[in-house]
C-alpha positions in Angstrom: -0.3 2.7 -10.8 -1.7 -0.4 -11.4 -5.6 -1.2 -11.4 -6.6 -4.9 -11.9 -10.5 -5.4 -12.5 -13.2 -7.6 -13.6 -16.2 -6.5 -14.8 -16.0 -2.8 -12.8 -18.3 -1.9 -15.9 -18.4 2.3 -15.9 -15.9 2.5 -12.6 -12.6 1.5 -14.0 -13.0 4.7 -16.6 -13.8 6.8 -13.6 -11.2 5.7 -11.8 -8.6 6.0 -14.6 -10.2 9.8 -15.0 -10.1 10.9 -11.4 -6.3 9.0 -11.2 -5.2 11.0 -14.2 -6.6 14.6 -13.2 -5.0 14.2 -10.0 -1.7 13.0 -11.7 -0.4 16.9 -12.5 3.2 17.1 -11.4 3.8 13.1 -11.2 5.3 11.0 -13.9 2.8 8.4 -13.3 2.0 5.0 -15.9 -1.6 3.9 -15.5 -1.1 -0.3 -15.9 -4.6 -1.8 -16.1 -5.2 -5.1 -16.1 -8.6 -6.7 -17.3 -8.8 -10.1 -15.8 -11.1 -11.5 -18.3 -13.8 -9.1 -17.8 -17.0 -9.6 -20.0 -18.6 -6.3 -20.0 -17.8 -3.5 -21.9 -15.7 -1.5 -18.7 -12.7 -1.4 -20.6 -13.9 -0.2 -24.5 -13.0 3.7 -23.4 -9.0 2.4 -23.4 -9.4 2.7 -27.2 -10.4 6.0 -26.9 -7.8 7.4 -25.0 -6.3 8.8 -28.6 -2.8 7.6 -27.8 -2.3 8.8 -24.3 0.8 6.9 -23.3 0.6 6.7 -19.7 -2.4 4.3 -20.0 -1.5 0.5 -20.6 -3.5 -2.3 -21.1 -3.0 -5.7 -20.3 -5.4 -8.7 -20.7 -5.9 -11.7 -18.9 -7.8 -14.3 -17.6 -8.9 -16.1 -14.4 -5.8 -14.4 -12.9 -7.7 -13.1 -9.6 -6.4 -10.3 -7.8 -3.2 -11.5 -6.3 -1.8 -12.3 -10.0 -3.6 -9.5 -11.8 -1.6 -6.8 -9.1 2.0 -8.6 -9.9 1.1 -9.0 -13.9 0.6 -5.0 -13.9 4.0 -5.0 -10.6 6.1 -6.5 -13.2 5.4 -4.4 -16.6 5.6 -1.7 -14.3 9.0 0.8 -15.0 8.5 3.0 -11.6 10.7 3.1 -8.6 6.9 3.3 -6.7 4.1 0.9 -6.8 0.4 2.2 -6.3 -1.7 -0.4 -6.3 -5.5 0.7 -6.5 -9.1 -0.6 -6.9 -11.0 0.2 -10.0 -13.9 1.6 -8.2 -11.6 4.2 -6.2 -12.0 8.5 -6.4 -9.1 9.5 -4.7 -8.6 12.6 -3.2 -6.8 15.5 -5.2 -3.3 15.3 -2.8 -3.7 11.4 -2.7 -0.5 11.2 -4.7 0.9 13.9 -2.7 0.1 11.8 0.8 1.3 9.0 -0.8 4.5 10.3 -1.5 5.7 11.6 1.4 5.1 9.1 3.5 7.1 6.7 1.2 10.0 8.9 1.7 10.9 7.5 5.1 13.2 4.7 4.2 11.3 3.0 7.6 7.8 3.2 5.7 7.4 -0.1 3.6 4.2 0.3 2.5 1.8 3.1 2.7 -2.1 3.6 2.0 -5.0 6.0 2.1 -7.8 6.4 4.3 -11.1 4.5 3.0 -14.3 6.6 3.5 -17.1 4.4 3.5 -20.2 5.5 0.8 -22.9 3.2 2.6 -21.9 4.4 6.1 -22.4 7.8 6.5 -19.5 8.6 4.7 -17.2 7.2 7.9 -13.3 6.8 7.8 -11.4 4.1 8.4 -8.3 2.9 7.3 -8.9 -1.2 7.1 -11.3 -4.0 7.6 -11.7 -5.6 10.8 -12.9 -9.3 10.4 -14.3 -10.8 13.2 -16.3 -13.9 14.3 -16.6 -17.5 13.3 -18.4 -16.2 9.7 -15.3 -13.8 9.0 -17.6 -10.6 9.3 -15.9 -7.4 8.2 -16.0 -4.3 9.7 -14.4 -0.8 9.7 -11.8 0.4 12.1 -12.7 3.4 12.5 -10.1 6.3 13.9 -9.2 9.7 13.3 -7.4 9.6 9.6 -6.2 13.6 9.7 -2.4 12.0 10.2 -0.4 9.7 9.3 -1.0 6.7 11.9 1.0 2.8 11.9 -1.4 0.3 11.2 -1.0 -3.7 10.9 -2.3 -3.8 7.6 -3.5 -1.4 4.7 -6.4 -1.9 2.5 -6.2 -3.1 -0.3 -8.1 -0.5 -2.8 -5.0 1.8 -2.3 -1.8 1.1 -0.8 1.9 2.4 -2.1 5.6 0.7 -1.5 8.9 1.2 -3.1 9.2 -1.4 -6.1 12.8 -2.7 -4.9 10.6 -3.2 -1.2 7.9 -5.4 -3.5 10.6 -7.6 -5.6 12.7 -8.2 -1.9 9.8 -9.7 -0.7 8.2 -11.3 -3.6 4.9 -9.2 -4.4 1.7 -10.9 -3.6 0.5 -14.6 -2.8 -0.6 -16.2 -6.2 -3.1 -18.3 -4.1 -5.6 -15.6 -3.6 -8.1 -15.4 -6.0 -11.3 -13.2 -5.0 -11.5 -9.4 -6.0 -12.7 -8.1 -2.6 -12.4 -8.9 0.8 -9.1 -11.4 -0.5 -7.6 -10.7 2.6 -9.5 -13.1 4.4 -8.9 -15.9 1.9 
């Protein structure tokens, strides 16, 4: 699982909490990746009193693209999760994730996004739309599994073999947030 951030201050320990209580019954390896961050977000790693599923790795001015294939290629997993560092996921998230990867015709594979400033909506991606790149939600029934043209990317899943064959992500994109639309 890797987790790139930047300054997610308290979030990334959150995240890394909520990732590894919902771990039980996974071999999972928790790759973080601190792009240069200057806040103090990442002092709990010192704390973890030897937990060896947690790894840190430090950088700078990598931006997302570089930070996700930094923590892709220290990674020893035959999955990839790739994952926000201000992301709760659910307690099957792992479970979901899983499954769906199973089906050799599933490359990649994320979860639904609920929405904290929007009445708690659903959606699975961003819609961007207009001449000043607006984004929005698309907004569908997430009970099942559904195709969709792109996954977001606080949470999506592939097979590592699948992300080597085609060469991980575009070192050109930069932001943390939104990237997509770079």
């Amino acid at each position: 699982i890797v987790i790139p951030a930047f300054n997610e201050g308290r979030w990334i320990e959150e995240t890394v909490k909520s990732v590894l209580a919902t771990a039980s019954g996974y071999e999972v390896e928790v790759i973080l990746i601190d792009d240069g961050s200057t806040d103090d977000g990442f002092d709990f790693v010192n704390g973890r009193s030897g937990d060896a599923r947690v790894q840190l790795i430090r950088g700078t001015g990598l931006g997302v693209a570089r930070a996700r294939a930094t923590g892709a290629d220290a990674a020893s997993g035959v999955k990839l999760i790739f994952l926000d560092a201000h992301v709760t996921p659910s307690a099957e998230w792992l479970t979901y994730l899983d499954e769906l990867l199973a089906d050799p015709s599933i490359g990649l594979a994320g979860a639904t996004i609920t929405s904290l400033s929007d009445n708690g909506a659903k959606g699975n991606i961003y819609t961007v739309a207009g001449p000043d790149l607006a984004p929005g939600w698309h907004y569908r029934d997430c009970s099942e599994p559904f195709e969709s043209p792109a996954i977001a990317g606080a949470c999506m899943a592939c097979r590592a073999e699948w992300y080597r064959a085609c060469g991980g992500f575009d070192p050109g994109f930069r932001h943390y947030g939104r990237e997509e639309i770079e």
